[in-house]
C-alpha positions in Angstrom: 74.1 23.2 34.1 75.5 23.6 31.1 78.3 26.8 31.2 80.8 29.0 29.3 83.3 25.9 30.6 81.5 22.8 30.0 79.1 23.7 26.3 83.2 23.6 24.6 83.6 20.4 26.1 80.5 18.8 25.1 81.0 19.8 21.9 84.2 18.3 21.6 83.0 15.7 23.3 80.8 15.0 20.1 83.1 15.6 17.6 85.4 13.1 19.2 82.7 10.6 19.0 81.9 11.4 15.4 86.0 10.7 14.7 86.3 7.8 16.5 83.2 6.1 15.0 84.9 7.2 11.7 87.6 5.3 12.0 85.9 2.2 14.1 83.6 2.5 11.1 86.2 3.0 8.2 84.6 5.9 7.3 87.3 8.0 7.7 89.0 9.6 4.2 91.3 6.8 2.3 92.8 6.8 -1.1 91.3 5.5 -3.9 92.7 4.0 -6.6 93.6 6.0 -9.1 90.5 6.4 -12.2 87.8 6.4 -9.7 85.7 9.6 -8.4 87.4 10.6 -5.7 86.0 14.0 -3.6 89.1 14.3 -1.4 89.7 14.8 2.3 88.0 18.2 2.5 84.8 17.2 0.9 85.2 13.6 2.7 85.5 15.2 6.3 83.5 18.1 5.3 79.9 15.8 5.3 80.9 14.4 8.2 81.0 17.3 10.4 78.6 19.6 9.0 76.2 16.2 9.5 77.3 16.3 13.0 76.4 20.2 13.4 73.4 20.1 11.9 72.1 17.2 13.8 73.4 19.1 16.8 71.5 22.4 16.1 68.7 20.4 15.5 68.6 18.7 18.6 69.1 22.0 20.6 66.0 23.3 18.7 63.9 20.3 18.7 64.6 20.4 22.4 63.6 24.2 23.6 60.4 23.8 21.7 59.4 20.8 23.2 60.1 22.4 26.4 58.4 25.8 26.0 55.5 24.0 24.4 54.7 21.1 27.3 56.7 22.1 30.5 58.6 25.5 30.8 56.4 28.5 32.0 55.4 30.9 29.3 56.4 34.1 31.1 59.6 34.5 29.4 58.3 32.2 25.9 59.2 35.6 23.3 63.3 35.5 24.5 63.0 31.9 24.0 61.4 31.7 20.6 64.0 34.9 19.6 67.2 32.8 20.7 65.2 29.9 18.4 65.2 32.2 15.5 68.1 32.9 15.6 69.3 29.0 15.8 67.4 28.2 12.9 69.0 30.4 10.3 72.2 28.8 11.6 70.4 25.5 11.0 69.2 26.5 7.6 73.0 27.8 6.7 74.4 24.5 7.7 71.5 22.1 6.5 72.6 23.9 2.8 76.3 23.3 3.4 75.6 19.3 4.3 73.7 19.2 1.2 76.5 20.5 -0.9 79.0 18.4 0.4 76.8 15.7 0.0 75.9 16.3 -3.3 79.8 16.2 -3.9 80.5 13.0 -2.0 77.9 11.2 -4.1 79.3 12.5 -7.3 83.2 11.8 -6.5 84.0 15.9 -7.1 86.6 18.0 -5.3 85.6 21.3 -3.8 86.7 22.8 -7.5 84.6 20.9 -9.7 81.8 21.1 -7.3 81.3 25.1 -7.3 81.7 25.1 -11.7 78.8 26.6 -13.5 75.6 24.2 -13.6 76.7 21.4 -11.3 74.8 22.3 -8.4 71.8 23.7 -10.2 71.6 20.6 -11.4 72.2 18.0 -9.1 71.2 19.8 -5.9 67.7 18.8 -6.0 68.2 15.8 -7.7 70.4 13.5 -5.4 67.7 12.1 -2.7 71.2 12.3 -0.2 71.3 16.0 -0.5 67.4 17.1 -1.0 66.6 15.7 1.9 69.1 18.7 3.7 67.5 21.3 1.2 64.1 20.3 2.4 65.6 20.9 6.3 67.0 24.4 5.3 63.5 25.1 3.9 61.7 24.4 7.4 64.4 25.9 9.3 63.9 29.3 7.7 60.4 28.6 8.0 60.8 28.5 12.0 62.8 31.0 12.2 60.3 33.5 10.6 57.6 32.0 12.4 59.3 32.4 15.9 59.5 35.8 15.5 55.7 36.2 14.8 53.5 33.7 16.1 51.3 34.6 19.5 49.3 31.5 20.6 49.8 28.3 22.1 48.7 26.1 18.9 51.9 28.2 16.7 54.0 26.4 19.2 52.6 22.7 18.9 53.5 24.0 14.9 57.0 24.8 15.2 57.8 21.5 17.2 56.1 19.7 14.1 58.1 22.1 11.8 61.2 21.1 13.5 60.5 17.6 13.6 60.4 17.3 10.2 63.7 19.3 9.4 65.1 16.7 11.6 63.2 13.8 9.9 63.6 15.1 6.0 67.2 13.6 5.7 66.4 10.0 7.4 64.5 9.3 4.8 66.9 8.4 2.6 68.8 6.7 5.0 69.0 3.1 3.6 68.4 1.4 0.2 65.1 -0.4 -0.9 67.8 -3.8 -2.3 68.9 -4.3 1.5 65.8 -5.3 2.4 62.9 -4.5 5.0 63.1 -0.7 3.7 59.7 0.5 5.1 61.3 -1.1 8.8 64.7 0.6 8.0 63.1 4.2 7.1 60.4 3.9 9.9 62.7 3.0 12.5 65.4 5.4 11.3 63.4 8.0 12.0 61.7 7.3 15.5 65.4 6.6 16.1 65.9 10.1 14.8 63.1 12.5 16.7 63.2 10.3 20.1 66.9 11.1 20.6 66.4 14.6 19.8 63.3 14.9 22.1 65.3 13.3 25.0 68.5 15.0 24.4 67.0 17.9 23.3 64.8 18.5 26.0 67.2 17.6 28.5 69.6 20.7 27.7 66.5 22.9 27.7 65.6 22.4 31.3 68.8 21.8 32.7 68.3 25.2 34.6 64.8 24.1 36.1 66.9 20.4 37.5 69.3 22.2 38.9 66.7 24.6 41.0 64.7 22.1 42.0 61.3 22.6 40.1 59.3 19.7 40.6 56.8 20.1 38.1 59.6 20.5 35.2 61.2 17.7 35.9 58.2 15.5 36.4 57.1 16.6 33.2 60.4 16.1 31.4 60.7 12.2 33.2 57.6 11.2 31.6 58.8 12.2 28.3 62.0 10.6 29.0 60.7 7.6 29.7 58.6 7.0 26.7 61.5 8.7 24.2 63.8 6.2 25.6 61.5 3.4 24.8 61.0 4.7 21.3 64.8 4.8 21.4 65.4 1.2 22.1 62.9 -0.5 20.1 63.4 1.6 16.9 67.3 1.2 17.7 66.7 -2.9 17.5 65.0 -2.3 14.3 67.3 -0.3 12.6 70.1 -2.7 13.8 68.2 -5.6 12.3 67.6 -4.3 9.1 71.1 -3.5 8.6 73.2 -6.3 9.5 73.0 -9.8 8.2 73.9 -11.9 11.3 75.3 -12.0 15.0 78.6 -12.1 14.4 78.2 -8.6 12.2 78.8 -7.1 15.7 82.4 -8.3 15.9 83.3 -8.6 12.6 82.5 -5.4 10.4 82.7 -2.1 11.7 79.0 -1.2 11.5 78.5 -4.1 14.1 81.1 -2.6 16.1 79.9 0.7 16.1 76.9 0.0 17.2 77.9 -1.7 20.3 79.7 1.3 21.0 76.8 3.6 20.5 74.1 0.8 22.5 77.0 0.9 25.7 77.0 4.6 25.7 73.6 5.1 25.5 73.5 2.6 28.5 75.7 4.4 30.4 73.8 7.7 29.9 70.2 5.9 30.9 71.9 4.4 33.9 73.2 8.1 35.1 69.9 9.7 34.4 68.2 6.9 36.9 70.5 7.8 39.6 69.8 11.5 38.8 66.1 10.8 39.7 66.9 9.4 42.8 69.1 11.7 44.0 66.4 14.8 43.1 63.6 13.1 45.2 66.4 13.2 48.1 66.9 16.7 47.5 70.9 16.1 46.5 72.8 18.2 44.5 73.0 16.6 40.6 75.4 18.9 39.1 78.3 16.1 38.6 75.9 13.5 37.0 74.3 15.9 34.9 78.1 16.5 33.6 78.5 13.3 33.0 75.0 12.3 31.3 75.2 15.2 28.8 79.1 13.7 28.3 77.8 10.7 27.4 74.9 11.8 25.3 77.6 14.1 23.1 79.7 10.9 22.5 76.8 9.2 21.5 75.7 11.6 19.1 78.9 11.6 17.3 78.8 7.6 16.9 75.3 8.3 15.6 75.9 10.7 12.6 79.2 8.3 12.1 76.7 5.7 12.0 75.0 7.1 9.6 78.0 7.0 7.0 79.3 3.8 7.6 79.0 1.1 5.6 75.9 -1.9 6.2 77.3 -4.9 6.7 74.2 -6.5 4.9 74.7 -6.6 1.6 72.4 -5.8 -1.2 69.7 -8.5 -2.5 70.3 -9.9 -6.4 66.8 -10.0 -7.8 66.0 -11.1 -11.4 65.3 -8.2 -13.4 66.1 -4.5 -13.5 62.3 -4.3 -12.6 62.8 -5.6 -9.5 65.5 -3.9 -8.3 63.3 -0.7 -8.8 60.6 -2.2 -6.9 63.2 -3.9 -4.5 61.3 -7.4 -4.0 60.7 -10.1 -6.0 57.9 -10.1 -8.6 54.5 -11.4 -6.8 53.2 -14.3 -8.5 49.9 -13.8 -10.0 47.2 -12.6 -7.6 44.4 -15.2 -6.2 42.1 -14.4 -3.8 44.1 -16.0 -0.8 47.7 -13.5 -2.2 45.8 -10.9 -1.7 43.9 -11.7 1.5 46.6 -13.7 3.5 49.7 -12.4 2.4 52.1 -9.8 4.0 54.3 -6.6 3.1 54.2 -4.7 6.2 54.3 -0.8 5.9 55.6 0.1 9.3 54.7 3.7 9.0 51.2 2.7 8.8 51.0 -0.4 11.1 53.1 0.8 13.8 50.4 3.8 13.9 47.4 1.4 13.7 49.0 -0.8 16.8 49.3 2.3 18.9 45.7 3.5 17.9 44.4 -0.1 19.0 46.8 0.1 22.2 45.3 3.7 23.4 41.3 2.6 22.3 42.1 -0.6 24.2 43.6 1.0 27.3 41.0 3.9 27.3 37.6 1.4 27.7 39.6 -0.5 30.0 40.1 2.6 32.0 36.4 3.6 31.6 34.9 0.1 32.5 37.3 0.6 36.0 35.7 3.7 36.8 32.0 1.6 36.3 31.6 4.1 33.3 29.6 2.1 30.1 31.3 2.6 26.7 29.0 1.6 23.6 30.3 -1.8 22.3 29.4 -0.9 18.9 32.0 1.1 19.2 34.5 -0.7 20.1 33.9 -3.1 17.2 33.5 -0.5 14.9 37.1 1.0 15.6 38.9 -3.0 15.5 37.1 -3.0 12.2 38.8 0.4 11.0 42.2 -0.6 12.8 42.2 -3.8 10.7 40.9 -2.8 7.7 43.7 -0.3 7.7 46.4 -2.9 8.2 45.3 -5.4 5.6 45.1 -2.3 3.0 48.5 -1.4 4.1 50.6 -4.5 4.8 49.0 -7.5 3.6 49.2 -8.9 0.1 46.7 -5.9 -1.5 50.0 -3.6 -0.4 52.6 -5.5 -2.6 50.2 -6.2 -5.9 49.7 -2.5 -5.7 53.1 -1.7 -6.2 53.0 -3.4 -9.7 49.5 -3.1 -10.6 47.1 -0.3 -11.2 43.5 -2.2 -10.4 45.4 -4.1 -6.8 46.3 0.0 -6.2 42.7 0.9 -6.4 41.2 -1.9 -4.3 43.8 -0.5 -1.4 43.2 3.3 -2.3 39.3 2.4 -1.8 39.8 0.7 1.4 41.9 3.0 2.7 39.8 6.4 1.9 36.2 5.3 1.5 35.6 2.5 3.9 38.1 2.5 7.0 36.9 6.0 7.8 33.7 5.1 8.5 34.5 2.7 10.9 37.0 5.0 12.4 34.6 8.0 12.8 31.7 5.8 14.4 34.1 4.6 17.1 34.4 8.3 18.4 38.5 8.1 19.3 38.0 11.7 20.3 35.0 11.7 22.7 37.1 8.5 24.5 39.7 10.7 25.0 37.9 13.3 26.3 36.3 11.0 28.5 39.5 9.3 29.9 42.2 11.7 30.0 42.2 14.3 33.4 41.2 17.5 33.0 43.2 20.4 33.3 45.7 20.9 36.5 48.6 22.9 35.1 47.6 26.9 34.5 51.0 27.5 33.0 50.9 24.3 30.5 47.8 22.4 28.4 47.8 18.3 29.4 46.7 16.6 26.4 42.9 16.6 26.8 43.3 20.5 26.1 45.4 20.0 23.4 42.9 17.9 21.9 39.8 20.4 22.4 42.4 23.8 21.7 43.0 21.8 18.2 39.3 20.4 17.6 38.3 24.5 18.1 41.1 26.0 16.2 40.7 28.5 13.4 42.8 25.8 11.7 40.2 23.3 12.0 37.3 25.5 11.1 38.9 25.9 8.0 40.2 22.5 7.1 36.2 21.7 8.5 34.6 24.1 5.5 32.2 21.8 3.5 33.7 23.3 0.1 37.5 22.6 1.4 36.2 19.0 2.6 34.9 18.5 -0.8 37.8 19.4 -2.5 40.4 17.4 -0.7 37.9 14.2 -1.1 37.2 14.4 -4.4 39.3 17.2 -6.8 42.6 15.4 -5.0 41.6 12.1 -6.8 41.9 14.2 -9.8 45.4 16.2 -9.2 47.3 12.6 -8.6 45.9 10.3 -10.8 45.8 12.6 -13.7 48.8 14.4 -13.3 52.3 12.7 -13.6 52.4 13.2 -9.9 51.4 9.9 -9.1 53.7 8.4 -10.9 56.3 10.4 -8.8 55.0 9.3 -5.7 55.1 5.7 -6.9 58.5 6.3 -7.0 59.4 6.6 -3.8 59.1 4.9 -1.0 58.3 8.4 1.5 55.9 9.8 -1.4 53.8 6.1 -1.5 53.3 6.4 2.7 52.8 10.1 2.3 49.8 9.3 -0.8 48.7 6.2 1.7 48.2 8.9 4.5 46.7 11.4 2.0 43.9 8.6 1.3 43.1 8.3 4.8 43.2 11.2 5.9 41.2 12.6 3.4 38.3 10.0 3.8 38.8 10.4 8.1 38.3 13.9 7.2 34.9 13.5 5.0 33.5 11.0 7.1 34.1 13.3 10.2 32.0 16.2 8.8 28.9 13.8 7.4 28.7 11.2 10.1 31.0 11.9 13.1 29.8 11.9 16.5 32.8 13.0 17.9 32.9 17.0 18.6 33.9 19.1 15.5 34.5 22.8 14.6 31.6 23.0 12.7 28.0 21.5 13.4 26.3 21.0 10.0 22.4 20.3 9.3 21.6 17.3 8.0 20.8 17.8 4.6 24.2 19.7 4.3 25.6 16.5 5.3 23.7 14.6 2.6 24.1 17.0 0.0 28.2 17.0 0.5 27.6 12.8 0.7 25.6 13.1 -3.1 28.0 15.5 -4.8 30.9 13.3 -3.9 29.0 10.3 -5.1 28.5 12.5 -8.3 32.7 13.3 -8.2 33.1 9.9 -7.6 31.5 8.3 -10.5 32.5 10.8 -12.9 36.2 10.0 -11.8 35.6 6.5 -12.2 34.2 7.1 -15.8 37.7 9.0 -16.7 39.7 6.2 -15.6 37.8 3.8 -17.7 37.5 6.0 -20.7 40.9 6.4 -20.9 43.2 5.8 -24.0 46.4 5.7 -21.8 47.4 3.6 -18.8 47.2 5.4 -15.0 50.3 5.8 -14.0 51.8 4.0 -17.2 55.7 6.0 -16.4 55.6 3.7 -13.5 54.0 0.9 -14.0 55.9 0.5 -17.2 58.8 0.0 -15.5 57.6 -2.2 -13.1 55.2 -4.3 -15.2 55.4 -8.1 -14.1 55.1 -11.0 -16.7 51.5 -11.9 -15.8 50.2 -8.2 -16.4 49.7 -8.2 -20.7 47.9 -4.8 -21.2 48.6 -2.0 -18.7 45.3 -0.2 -20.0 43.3 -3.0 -19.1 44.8 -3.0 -15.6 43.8 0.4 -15.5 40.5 -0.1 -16.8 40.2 -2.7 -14.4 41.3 -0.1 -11.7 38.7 2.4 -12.7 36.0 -0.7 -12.4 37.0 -1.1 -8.7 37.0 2.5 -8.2 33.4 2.5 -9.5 31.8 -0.9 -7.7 33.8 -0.2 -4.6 33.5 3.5 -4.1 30.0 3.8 -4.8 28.7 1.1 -2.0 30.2 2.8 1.0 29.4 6.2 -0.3 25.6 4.8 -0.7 26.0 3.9 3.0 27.2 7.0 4.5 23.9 8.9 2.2 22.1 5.8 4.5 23.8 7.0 8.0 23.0 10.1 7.3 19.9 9.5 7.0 19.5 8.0 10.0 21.1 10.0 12.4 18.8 12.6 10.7 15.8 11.1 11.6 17.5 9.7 14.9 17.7 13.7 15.4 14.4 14.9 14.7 13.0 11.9 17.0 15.0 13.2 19.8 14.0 16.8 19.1 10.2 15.6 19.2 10.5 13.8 22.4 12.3 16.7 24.0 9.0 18.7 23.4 6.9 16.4 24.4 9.1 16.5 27.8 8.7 19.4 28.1 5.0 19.9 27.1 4.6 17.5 30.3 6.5 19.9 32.3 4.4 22.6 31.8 1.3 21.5 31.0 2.0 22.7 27.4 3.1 26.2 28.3 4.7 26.9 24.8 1.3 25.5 22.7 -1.1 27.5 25.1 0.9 30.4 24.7 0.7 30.8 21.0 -3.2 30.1 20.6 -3.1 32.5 22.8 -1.4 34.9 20.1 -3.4 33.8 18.0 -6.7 34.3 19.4 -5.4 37.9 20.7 -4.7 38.6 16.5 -8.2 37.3 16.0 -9.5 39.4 18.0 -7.6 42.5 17.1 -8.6 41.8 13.7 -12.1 41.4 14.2 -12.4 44.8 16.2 -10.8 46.4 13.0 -13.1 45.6 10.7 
């Protein structure tokens, strides 16, 4: 386990790693010649090692939160969580650091220059290098308030959310859109990124339970091994691909080399925790190979974070115009239905999600149909439907013409928020899973079918549920990013267009739950609540469509502006054009979920009036004869009164 005598070597262990890659890397602090921004050994080495120990940190904290969350008993979870706390402010003092020495790295200033009056006020935030480890110090303080305070289960499954995107705020600036395959590059960076934290993270966290032999731990902890270090090695061979130009990079620069390092490391430390399995279903002692796993694993952090500032062997693409080096593709030519239909610019954020939802719907009626358990068909269709729907309007041609033109944007933003949902929600992904997954074993731990019903019955999702908050998110949001320069922001970058994609979807999942789900929810509405929030945001709608057509400037015109191809004239037609699509598109499938409701409303009321009529044959009527009765007793009463 890890002790007062081994933590010091591990530790150097990593930092060794981190040097060494410098060096195999060229990374390491040269001269320059003299005229060019130069920060100097201290800032040089500075980034380097404050990377390392906040990637470190990060990984410890990562870790224990995973593990108290899924597989460590909840006895002793406050001393836990207080040791976290702690953690995190150290995580949050170093995250600030990194970003400071970043921020001076980029700009080519000594230690001097970089503490005079306005330089960090003003290029803190700015540099996308050193926001992302302001972001991280954000979060961290965030957990480590939290940790002190929270009391149930769900406030755990927040923190490790919280702490996975501290860890994930810095990859995503990790690689420049003129290399090439960005969205791969930034997807794969971080699944790179949370998978090694959650293996090695995890790992140091239960050490103690290995070493005593509790089955259940280490079960638990294989199982997320095993699926981390698949994440690992497929993310890995995407990152490596969309950073090195050929083969023979991985002999002849140092990236290539480095990598090869890092994969044979890696390697080795897989291969040791195989034989550590074997060994604990014989009962033998592990203590030497756990040494020499978490030895391994500390090397191959360092070569990591030296990784991370080493230069690409792939070298930037020359496009045409200034325009297209923002964008970081080639102008499209102009659209035609088959460019927009047939053609492809993946976003890997989106379709690696939309494979793994097909993967789990796929295997979960599989699993049902071997148990002799029937699983509507409809359903099934309806969900490939949504899953494909939500791929075209994310990586097919529709994804790149909206990247350079206002009215492609809208035919995606309508696809994505008013007609996947519907599918979606009438394939019930939730009541599958209820269906498929086991039900509870563990006392001490949730398995994921009670995740899913603690998080479907959260106050949290009573909230987010509210017809007036459901509403508002659908419909007002539309308003705050389109009208507001904050579109044009998220244009911008690459993280803000995924994050606005999700938005969309999400958004539309969520209002298509709550007027024509059939999956449990927090809240059960009437029917003609349902229709009511279905008319209004028809109303929203249309009026928003209106605006956009009305107006005397161009949507988004501070992007599109600068992005504006040579077959694009007027960017206020384009937008008007937009606000068309907005119109004729968002109004059909809003008119068809007024229809569905509808439907299941009358759907309802037939089944209530057959129930009765069940029943009625039951009991001869019981309920009926029972309130003539009343009535006849009433009668009565009143004729004796008068």
């Amino acid at each position: 386990m890890l002790t007062k005598t081994n933590k010091p070597l591990l530790v150097s262990l990593s930092f060794a790693g981190l040097i060494a890659g410098l060096f195999v890397g060229g990374s390491n602090w040269q001269p320059v010649a003299e005229g060019l921004p130069d920060a100097g050994p201290v800032v040089t080495w500075s980034v380097q090692l404050s990377k390392l120990i906040f990637t470190g940190i990060g990984i410890v904290i990562f870790g224990r939160l995973i593990a108290l969350t899924f597989f460590l008993s909840s006895t002793d979870f406050r001393k836990v969580l207080s040791k976290v706390s702690v953690l995190a402010n150290f995580w949050a003092a170093i995250a600030i650091v990194t970003a400071i020495a970043q921020m001076s790295y980029v700009l080519g200033l000594d230690l001097n220059r970089t503490f005079e009056p306005g330089v960090i006020s003003t290029y803190l935030f700015d540099l996308t290098s050193a926001r992302g480890y302001v972001i991280s110090a954000v979060l961290a303080i965030a957990i480590s308030i939290l940790a002190l305070t929270i009391k149930s289960e769900n406030s755990k499954l927040f923190l490790v959310v919280l702490a996975g995107a501290a860890i994930t705020a810095p990859l995503l600036n990790s690689h420049a859109a003129s290399l090439g395959d960005h969205s791969m590059a930034l997807t794969s960076s971080v699944v790179h990124g949370l998978s090694v934290s959650a293996w090695v993270g995890a790992l140091i966290a239960v050490i103690p339970n290995i070493h005593a032999g509790e089955a259940k731990v280490v079960t638990k902890f294989g199982s997320l091994a095993k699926w981390a270090v698949l994440a690992l090695a497929i993310s890995g061979t995407a990152a490596t691909y969309t950073r090195l130009d050929s083969i023979s990079d991985f002999w002849l620069t140092g990236y290539g080399q480095l990598v090869v390092i890092k994969v044979s490391v890696f390697i080795a430390a897989i291969s040791l925790a195989g034989k550590i399995r074997a060994k604990l279903a014989k009962n033998i002692s592990v203590a030497k190979f756990l040494t020499f796993e978490l030895a391994f694993l500390a090397m191959a952090i360092g070569f990591g974070v030296a990784l991370q500032n080493t230069q690409l062997s792939r070298e930037s693409i020359v496009l045409p115009s200034a325009a297209e080096e923002i964008l970081g593709f080639e102008f499209p030519p102009a659209p035609t239905a088959t460019s927009y239909i047939f053609g492809w610019h993946p976003e890997w954020v989106l379709l690696t999600l939309s494979m793994i939802g097909l993967a789990m719907y796929t295997y979960g009626v599989a699993k049902l149909k071997r148990k002799g358990i029937t699983w509507p068909i409809g359903r099934t269709i309806a969900f490939i439907i949504g899953v494909s729907l939500m791929i075209w309007a994310s990586s097919s041609g529709i994804a790149k013409y909206a990247m350079v033109s206002f009215s492609a944007h809208m035919i995606q933003h309508m696809v994505l928020s008013m007609i996947t949902p519907i599918f979606l929600v009438l394939s019930a992904p939730v009541t599958l899973a209820l269906r498929v997954l086991p039900t509870q074993s563990d006392p001490d731990h949730r398995n994921a079918r009670e995740w899913i019903l603690a998080i479907v019955h959260s106050n949290y999702a009573r909230i987010i549920t509210h017809p007036i908050l459901v509403l508002v998110i659908f419909t007002f949001g539309l308003y705050g990013v389109y009208f507001t320069p904050l579109f044009a922001d998220l244009m911008r970058s690459h993280t803000g267009h995924v994050f606005m994609e999700l938005h969309f979807l999400l958004s539309g999942f969520l209002f298509a739950f709550m007027t024509v789900g059939v999956d449990p929810a927090p809240r059960q509405l009437p029917h003609w609540s349902k229709l009511m929030m279905v008319l209004t945001a028809l109303g929203l709608h249309t009026f928003f469509a209106l605006a956009i057509m009305q107006s005397t400037e161009p949507i988004g015109a501070d992007w599109y502006s600068q992005v504006q191809p040579p077959w694009i004239y007027n960017l206020l037609k384009d937008s008007y054009a937009g606000g068309g699509v907005a119109w004729a598109v968002g109004e059909i499938p809003t008119l068809i979920l007024a229809i569905i409701v509808v439907a299941q409303w009358a759907r309802s009321d037939s089944r209530l009036a057959n129930r009765m009529d069940r029943a009625a044959q039951r009991d001869g009527d019981s309920e009926l004869k029972a309130y003539n009765e009343r009535l006849a007793r009433l009668s009565k009463s009143d004729s004796a009164n008068d």
